[in-house]
N, C-alpha and C positions, 0 to 999 in steps of 0.2 A: 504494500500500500504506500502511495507517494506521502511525501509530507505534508502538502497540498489535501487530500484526501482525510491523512490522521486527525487534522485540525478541526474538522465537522462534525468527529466522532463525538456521542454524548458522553460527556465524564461518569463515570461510575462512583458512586460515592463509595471509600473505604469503610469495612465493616467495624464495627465498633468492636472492640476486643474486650471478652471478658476477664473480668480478675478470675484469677484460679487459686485459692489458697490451698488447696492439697499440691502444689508444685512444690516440691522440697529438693534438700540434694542439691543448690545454687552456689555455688563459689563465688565470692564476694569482686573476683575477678571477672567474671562471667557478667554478674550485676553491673561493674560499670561500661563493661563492652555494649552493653544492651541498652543504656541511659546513652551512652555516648551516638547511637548509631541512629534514634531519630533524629538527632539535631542533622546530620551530614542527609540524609534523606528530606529531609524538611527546605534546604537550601538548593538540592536536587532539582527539588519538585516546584521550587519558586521559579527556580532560574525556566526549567522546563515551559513553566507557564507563561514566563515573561518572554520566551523565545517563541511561541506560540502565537502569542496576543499580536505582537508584531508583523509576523510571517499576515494572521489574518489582518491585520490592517492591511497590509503591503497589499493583500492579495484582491479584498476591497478596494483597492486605489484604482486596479487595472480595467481599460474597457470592460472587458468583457471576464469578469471573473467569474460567471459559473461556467463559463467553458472553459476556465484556465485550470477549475479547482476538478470539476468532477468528467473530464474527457483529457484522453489525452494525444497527442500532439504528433499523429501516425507520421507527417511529411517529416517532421524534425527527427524523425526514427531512422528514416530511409535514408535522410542526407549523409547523416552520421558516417552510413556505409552504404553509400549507394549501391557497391556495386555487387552486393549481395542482394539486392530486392529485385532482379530484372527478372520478369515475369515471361520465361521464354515459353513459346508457342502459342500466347496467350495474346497477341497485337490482336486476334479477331474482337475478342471479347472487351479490351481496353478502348477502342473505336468505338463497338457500343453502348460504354458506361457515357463515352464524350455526345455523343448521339445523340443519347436520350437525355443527358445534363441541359443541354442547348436546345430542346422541343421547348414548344406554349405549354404544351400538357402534357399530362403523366413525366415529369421529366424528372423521374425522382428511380432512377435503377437499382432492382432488387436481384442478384445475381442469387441462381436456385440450382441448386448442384449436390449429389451427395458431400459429405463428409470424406474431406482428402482428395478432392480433386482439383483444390489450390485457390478456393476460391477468395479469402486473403492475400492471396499474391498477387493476383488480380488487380486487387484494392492496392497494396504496395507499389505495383507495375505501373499504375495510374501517378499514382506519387511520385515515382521516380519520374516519367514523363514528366510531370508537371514542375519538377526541380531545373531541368535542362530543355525546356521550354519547349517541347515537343508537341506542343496541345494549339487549340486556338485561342488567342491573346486573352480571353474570359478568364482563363485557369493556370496562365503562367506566375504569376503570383498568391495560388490562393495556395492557402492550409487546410488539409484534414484533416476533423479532431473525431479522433473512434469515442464513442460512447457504450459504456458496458452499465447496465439498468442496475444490476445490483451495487455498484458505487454510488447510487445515489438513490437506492430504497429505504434505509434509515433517516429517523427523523432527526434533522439536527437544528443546528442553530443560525439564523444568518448573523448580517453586521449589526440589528438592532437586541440580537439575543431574543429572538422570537423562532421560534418554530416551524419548521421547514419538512412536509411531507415529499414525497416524490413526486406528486403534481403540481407543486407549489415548486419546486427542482426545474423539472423540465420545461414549465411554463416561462420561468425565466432565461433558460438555455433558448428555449426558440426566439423569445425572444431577441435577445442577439444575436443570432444568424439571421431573422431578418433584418436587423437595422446593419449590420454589418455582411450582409448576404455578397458583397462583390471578392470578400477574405475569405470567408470560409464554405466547408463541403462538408454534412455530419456522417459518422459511417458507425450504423449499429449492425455488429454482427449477432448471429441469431434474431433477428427483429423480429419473427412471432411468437416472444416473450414481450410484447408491447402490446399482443392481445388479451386483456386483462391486468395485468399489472397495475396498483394503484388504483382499485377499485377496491371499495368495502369498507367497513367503518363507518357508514355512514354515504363515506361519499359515489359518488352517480358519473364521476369520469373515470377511464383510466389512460393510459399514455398513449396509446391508439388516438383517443378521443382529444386528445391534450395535441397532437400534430396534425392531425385531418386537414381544419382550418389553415391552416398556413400552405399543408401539401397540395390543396385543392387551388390555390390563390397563386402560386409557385411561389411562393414568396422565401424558401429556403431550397438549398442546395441536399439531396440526402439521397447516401449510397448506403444499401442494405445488403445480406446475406443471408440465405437458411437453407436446408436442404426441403425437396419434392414435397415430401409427408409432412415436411412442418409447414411447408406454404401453403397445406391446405387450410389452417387454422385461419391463416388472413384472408384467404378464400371465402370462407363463411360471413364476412364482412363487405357484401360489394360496395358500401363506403370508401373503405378503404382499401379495397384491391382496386380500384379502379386508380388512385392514386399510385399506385407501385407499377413501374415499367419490368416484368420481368423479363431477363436475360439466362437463359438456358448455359447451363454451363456443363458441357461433357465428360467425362472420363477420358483422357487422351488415349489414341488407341496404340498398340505396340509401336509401330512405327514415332510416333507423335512423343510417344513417353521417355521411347531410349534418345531421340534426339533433347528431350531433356535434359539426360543423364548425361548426356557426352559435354553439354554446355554448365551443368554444376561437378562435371568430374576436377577441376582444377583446384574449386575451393576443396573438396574433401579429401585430394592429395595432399595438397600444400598444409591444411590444417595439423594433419600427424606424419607427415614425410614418407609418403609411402606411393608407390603405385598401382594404379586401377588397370588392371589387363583390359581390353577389349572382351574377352570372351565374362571377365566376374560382373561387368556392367551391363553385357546383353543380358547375362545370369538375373539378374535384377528384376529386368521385368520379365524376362519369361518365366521366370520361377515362382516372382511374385504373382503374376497370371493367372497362373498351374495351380498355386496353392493355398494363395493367400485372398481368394474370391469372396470374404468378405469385406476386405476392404480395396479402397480404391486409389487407382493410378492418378499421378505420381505419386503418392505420399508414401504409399506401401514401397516403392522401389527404393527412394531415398530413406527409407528407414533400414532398409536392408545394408545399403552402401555405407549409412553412418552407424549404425551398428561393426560394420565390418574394419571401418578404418579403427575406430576405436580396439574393436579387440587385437588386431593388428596392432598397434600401439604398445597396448600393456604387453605384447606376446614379444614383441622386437622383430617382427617381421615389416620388409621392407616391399613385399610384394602383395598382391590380394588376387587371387586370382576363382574362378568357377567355382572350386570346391569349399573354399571361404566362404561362398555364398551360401551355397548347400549347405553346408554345414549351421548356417544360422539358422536356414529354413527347416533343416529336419529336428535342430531344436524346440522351434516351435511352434512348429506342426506333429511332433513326433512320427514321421515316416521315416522310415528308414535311408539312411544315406546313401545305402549303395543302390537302392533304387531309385532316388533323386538323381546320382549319378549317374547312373546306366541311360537313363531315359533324356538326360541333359546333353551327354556327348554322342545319344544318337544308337549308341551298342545295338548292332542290326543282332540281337539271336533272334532264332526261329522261334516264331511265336507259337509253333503249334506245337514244337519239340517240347518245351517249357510246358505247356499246358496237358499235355501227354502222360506228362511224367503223375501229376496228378489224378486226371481224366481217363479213366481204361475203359479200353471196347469200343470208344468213338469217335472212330478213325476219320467218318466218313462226315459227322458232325462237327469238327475241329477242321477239315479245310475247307467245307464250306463256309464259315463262320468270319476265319483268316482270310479267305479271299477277298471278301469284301473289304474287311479292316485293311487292308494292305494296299487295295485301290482307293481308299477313302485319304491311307497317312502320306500316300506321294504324292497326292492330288487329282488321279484321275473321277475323283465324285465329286458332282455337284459341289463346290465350295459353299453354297448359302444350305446347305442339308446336312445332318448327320452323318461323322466320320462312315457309319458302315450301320446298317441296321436288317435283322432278322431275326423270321419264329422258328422257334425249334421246339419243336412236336414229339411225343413219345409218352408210353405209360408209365405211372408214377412209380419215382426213386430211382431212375437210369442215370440220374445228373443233370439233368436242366439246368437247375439252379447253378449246380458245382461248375459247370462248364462257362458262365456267364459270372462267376465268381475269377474264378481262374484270369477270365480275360480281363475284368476291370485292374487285378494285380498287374499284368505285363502290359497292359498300357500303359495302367497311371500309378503303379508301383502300387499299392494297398489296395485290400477288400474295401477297406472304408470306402472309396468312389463309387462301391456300386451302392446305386438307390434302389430300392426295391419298390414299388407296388403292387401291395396284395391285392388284387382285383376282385377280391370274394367282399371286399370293402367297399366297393365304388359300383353296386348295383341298382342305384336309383338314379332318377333323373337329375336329382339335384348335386350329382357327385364330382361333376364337373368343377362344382364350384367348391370345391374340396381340393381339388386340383389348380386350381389357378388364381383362387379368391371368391368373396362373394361382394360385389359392390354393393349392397344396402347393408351389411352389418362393417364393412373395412376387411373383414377377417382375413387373413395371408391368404393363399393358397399353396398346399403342400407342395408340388413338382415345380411349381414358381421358382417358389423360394430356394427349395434344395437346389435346381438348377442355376440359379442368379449367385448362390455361396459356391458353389461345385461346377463350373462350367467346364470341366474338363472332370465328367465323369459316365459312368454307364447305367442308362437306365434300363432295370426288369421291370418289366409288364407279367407278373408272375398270375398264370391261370387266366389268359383274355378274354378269353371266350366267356367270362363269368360277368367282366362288367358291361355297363350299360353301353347301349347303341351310340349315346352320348360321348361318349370314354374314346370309343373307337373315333370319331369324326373326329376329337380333339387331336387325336394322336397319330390321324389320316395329317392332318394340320403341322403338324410337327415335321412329319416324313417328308411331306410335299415343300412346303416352307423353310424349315429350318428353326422355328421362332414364335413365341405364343406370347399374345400379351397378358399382364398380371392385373390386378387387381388395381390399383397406382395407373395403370395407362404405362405402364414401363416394358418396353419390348422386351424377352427374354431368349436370349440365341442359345439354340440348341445345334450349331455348330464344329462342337468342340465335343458331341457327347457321341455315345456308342448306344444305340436303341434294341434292344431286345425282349423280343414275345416269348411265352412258353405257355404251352396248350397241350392239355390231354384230349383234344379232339380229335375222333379218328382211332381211339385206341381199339378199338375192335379190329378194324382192316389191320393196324401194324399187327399186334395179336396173332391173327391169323397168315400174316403175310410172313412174321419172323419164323411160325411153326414150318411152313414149309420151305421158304429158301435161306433162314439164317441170316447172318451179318451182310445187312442193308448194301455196304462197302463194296461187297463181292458181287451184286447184280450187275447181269450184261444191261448193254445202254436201254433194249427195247422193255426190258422188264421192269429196268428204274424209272422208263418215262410211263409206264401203262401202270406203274403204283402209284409213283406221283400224283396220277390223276382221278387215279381214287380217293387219295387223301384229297383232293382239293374239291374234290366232289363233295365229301363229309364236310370240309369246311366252309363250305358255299352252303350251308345250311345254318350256318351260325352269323359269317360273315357276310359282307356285302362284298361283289369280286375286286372293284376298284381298292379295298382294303387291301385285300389278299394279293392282289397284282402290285403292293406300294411297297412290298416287303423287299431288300436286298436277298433274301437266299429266303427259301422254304429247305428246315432239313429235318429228316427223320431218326432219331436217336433209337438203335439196337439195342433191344431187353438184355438182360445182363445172364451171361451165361455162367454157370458153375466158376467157371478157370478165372471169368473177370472179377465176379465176386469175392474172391479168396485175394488175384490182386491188388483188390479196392481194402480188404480186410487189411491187408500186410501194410499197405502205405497208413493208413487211419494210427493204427496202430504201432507204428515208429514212429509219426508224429507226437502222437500220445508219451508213447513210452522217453519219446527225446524233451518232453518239455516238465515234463516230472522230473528229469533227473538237472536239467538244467534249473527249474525254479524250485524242486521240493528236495533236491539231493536224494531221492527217491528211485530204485532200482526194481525191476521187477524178473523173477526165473519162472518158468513154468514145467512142472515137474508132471511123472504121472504118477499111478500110485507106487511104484518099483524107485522113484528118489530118478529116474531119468527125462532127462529133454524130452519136453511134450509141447512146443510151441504150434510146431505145424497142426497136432491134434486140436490145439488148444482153439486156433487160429476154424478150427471145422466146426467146430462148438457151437463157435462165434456165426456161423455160416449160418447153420440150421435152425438155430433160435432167434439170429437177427435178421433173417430175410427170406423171400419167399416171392416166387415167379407172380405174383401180382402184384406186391409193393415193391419189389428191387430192394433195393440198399436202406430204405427210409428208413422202418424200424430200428436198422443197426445201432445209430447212435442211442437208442433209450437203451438196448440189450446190453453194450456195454456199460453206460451208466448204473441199468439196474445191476448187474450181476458181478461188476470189476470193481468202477472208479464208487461206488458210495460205501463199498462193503470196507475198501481199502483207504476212503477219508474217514470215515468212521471209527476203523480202527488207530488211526494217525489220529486224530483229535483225543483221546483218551492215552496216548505218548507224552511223558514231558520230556523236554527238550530242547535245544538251543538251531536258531538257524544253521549253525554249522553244521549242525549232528547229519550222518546220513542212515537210510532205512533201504531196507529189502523187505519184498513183498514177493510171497510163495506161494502160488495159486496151483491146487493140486486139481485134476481134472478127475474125479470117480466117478464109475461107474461103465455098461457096459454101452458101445457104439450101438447107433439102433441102425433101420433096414429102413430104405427111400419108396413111395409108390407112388403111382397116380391114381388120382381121384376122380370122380365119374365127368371131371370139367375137363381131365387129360392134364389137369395141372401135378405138377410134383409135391407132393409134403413129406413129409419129416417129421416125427417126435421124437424128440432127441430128452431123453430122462434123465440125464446124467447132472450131474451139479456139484459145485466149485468148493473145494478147500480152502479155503487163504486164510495165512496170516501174517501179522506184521514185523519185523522186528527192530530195531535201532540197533545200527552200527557199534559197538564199542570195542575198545582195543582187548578187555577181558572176559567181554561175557556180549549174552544177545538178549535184551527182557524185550521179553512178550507183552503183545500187547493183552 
């Protein structure tokens, strides 16, 4: 708070101090340090006062002392260092604030811009023009004083020692900009905090109402700021939006942002002695782009860059380069680094080797899937449409889901990118608006929003076929365009995302189709196009064609046969067993009843009881749940023990193997009666206690 400001503040009167006669225990030395010490405070607080009294005469003396005392003095900020305020890419918008200053009406610019897209700089960039005379002869001499509402929401005192509310504040600030309207330009940032403000108590105005008159008359200079959603609050006022010129203020796009960067990389060398590679400063904004989508270009980029020279700094590094960056971002973002990396310098692996390694049995589901992705990432797709988008079809638990997992990780390095919607949610008419906003209540809409924070991410349409006819046209909308508007009137580019359908429509014909010819993969050409079109036959019963014909690939996913099941077992279950020992120090043997290796049995166990030719894989994960991981936290919770300590977990397989049949459906079952020994023990150098 300036000094100028302190001097307003209302004196607090000191509390009266009780005597306390149970104080004892006082050293007669102690007593006169304590006698001595108000007098030197008492002469403190004169002198304080007398220095005060003064400063407000002085400040009383001047034209225009409530703009000296409670705004403050943005052009004398800029001069100081001009050549830090230059507002690069930003000459469109500085022409417009000059534009609309110089109209008969509405000549009062309200620049409306999210948060962090510079729009103070803006306001500086103007200043610095008008320092070096860059303007028309109106504004080469004038000042602009920024005004912040809560500097002068307390009531204080003026020069007669009367009482001064915040209306009785601003009323006199205007009036001195207009008797002195050819010196100055007022600049409130967030100005739809003047909606309300300084109403109640009684009184019937507030600060809104206290500038109308004057904005309506032009009779003052005033540049404003707010973002979209707060400028609706003065919207609701056509009073006084009719007096506000607003000036749309963008997000610079990539191009626009790094040409930023390259015009402030001087200062943020020169400040810690260090160098900006070319490649840590493209890093910036593409990274910032990639993963920092909830906020906005520049600010996020330059936070990255000053972030970066600083640690460089303490670290005594003399260079900054890509990985610097990343590294900041996978701080905090928590993604991992070497996926930031990989995907920063480009690392062509095979996308579909990578997602293999995961994904068994669907050979023929994975290059379909990559094709498209691969014409979308070098740019043979539509650039105003989604990187690559398609449905993939097949009976429940073959991997849908896992397959459209897998991919959002080797795009965009994390599961986290993939958005999911469960479509068993979005069966009403009104689901849409669930989806992108509801304009009579404000309310967000979910794939909005998640897209507008994640624009580099992939969307599942999990079970389509389930939502509304609605759901579909919106998301015909998507495929064809590229782009859906929100709730706000704010366009949302779906550009940058990866679109994916998954439907169990048709599981009969696959059903039937996998019993006699097997793995989809291995069909000659006429057989794949004469099934194809029976699937799209079943689907043309759900869908409308022009839907069905918008999709990048239609592919059919292979029922999961014995051999892939057991594969699918083995991976789940190294996963499993590698993140126990990594986070719980936790090891696991599987014995049989003879004290010998039983994994593979163990691993069939798993087979029988978690899955089953009509649900695939689904069940697996509760089977393990029920019969492994709760029997084995269970017993781990009733261990005591220190983080370091480590455990072995001994799961004995009893009982005997049963016999496979089919049932009157031609499906396979299994009961498998056997059931799990386990128990726990803690590691120690002398002994093993049980749990």
């Amino acid at each position: 708070m300036t000094e100028d400001k302190k001097q307003l503040q209302p004196q607090t009167p000191r509390p009266k101090t009780k005597k306390n006669n149970h104080v004892v225990g006082q050293g007669q030395e102690q007593k006169e340090l304590s006698q001595e010490k108000p007098l030197v405070n008492n002469h403190q607080q004169k002198q304080k006062k007398a220095n005060k009294q003064a400063k407000n005469e002085n400040s009383f003396s001047t034209k225009t002392p409530y703009l000296d005392r409670f705004t403050t003095n943005l052009t004398e900020k800029v001069r100081s260092k001009i050549e830090k305020f230059e507002a690069y890419g930003r000459d469109e918008e500085i022409d417009e604030i000059i534009v609309s200053l110089l109209r008969q009406n509405k000549n009062s610019p309200a620049l409306v811009g999210e948060a962090g897209v510079g729009k103070t700089a803006i306001v500086e960039g103007f200043c610095a023009r008008c320092i070096r005379g860059q303007v028309p002869k109106e504004f080469r001499n004038i000042t602009v004083r920024s005004l912040e509402l809560s500097a002068i929401k307390a009531v204080t005192l003026n020069e007669k020692g009367e009482k001064e509310d915040i209306i009785a504040k601003i009323n006199k600030i205007v009036a001195e900009l207009i008797e002195y309207k050819s010196e100055y330009i007022l600049f409130i940032d967030e100005v739809h905090t003047i909606m309300g403000t300084g109403a109640g108590d009684g009184a019937t105005l507030d600060v809104a109402n206290a500038l109308k008159q004057a904005l309506a008359r032009g009779e003052i200079f005033l540049i404003s700021a707010t973002t979209p959603k707060e400028f609706t609050f003065i919207e609701k006022d056509e009073a006084m939006e009719r007096r506000l010129q607003p000036i749309r203020v963008d997000e610079p796009n990539r191009d626009e942002a790094l040409y930023i960067m390259k015009k402030l990389r001087p200062r943020y060398e020169s400040a810690h002695g260090v160098t900006i590679t070319n490649e840590a400063l493209a890093a910036t904004v593409d990274l910032s782009i990639r993963y920092m989508a909830d906020k906005q270009l520049p600010d996020k980029a330059i936070d990255l860059i000053d972030e970066a020279t600083s640690r460089a700094y303490v670290s005594g590094a003399d260079t900054i380069g890509l990985v610097d960056i990343a590294k900041i971002v996978s701080r905090k973002k928590h993604i991992p680094l070497e996926s930031i990396v990989r995907i920063s310098e480009g690392d062509r692996k095979s996308i579909e080797d990578e997602i293999g390694k995961v994904v068994k049995g669907q050979p023929h589901a994975i290059r379909s899937i990559c094709a498209v992705v691969y014409k979308g990432l070098v740019g043979m797709q539509n650039r105003n449409r989604p990187i690559g988008s398609g449905m993939l079809l097949g009976t429940t638990g073959v991997g849908k889901t896992e397959l459209a997992k897998q991919l959002a990780i080797q795009l965009f390095g994390t599961a986290d990118t993939m958005i999911r919607i469960d479509c068993t949610e979005y069966q009403n008419k009104e689901s849409v608006y669930q989806l992108i906003g509801n304009p009579t209540t404000g309310e967000k809409g979910y794939l909005t929003e998640k897209v507008k924070l994640n624009p580099y991410s992939l969307l599942l349409f999990d079970e389509i076929e389930k939502a509304h006819p609605d759901v579909h046209n919106l998301l015909l909308q998507v495929l064809d365009d590229g782009h859906l508007t929100n709730v706000d009137g704010r366009t949302i580019d779906f550009s940058n995302t990866v679109v994916i359908a998954t439907s169990n429509a048709g599981h009969k014909t696959i059903q039937n189709k996998y019993h006699i010819s097997g793995d989809f993969s291995k069909l000659d050409q006429q057989s794949l196009k004469t099934f194809m079109a029976n699937i799209e036959r079943d689907l043309k019963t759900i869908f409308r064609p022009e839907f069905i014909n918008r999709w990048g690939f239609l592919s059919v996913m292979n029922m999961l046969t014995e051999n892939i099941i057991k594969e699918i077992i083995e991976n789940k279950m190294e996963s499993l067993e590698n993140r126990w020992k990594k986070e719980l120090n936790l090891s696991v043997q599987y014995l049989d009843e003879n004290g010998n290796d039983n994994r593979k049995v163990f691993y069939e166990y798993l087979k029988n009881i978690g899955t089953n030719e009509k649900n695939g894989a689904r069940p697996l994960e509760r089977a393990i749940d029920d019969n492994l991981t709760n029997v084995i936290s269970r017993q781990m919770y009733f261990l005591p023990g220190t983080p370091t300590d480590h455990y072995t977990a001994t799961v004995v397989l009893r009982g005997k193997a049963p016999l496979a049949h089919r049932n009157s459906n031609n499906e396979v079952t299994v009961v498998d009666r056997r059931y799990l020994d386990i128990s726990v023990v803690k590691d120690t150098e002398n002994q093993h206690e049980r749990a």
